[in-house]
C-alpha positions in Angstrom: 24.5 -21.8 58.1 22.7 -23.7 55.6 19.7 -21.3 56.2 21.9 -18.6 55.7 23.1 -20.2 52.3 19.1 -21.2 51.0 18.3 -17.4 51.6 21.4 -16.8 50.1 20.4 -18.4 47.2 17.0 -18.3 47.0 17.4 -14.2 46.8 19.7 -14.6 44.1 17.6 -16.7 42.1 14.8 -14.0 42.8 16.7 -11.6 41.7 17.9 -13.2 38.4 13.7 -13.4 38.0 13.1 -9.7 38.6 15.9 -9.1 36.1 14.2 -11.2 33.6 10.7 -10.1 34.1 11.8 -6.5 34.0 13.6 -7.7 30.8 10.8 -9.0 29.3 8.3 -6.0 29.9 11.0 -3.9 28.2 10.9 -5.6 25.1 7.0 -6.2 25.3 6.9 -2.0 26.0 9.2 -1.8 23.1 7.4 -4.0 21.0 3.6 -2.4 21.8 6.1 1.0 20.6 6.8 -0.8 17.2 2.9 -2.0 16.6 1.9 1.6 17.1 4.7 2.6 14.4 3.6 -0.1 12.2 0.2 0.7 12.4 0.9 3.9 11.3 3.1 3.7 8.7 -0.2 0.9 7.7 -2.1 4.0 7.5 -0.2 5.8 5.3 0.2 3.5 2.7 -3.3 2.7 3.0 -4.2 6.4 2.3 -1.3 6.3 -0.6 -2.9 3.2 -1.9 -6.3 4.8 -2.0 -5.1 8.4 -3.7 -3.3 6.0 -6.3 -6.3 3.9 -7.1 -8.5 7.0 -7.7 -5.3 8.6 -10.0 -5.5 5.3 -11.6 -9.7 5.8 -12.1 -8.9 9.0 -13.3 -6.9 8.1 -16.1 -8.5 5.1 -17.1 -11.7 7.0 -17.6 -9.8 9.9 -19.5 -7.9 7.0 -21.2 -11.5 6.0 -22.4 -12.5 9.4 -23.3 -9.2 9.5 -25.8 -10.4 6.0 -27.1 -13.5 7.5 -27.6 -12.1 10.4 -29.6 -9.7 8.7 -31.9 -12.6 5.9 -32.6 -15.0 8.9 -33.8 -12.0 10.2 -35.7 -11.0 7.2 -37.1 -14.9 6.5 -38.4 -15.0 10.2 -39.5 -12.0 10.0 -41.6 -13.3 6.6 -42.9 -16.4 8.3 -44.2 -14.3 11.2 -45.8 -12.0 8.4 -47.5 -15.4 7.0 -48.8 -16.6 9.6 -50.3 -13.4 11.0 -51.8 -13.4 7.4 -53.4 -16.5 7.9 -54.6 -15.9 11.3 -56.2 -13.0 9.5 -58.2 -14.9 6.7 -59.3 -17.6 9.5 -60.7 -15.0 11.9 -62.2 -13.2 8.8 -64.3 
């Protein structure tokens, strides 16, 4: 009888193990499903990340081509002013 109960026993203790070993592959499965997502999603903001940093280049180098501009506008109208202050002085 006591055989009887070990077996007894010993298979339900075997069977609480299979329960928690198939348990735990689930969520390992499940988990190996989430690292694929993650790396995924990864890759899209990495490919976001890289289209913003090249429409940030873009408009910090035309951001530097206005500077440009209104610098050579700037030392244009500077001259004009010049001169115009010079015809005044002449014509006084």
């Amino acid at each position: 009888m006591n055989q009887i109960n070990n077996n007894s026993e010993f298979q339900q203790n075997l069977d609480k193990a299979f329960d928690r070993l198939e348990s735990l592959l689930i969520q390992k499965l499940n988990n190996k499903n989430n690292i694929s997502q993650y790396k995924a999603t990864i890759e899209l903001l990495t490919e976001e990340k890289n289209k913003l940093d090249q429409q940030l280049t873009n408009k910090t180098n035309e951001c530097n081509s206005w500077k440009e501009i209104c610098h050579e506008t700037i030392h244009r109208l500077n001259s004009t002013i010049e001169n115009i202050k010079a015809i005044l002085k002449r014509s006084k």
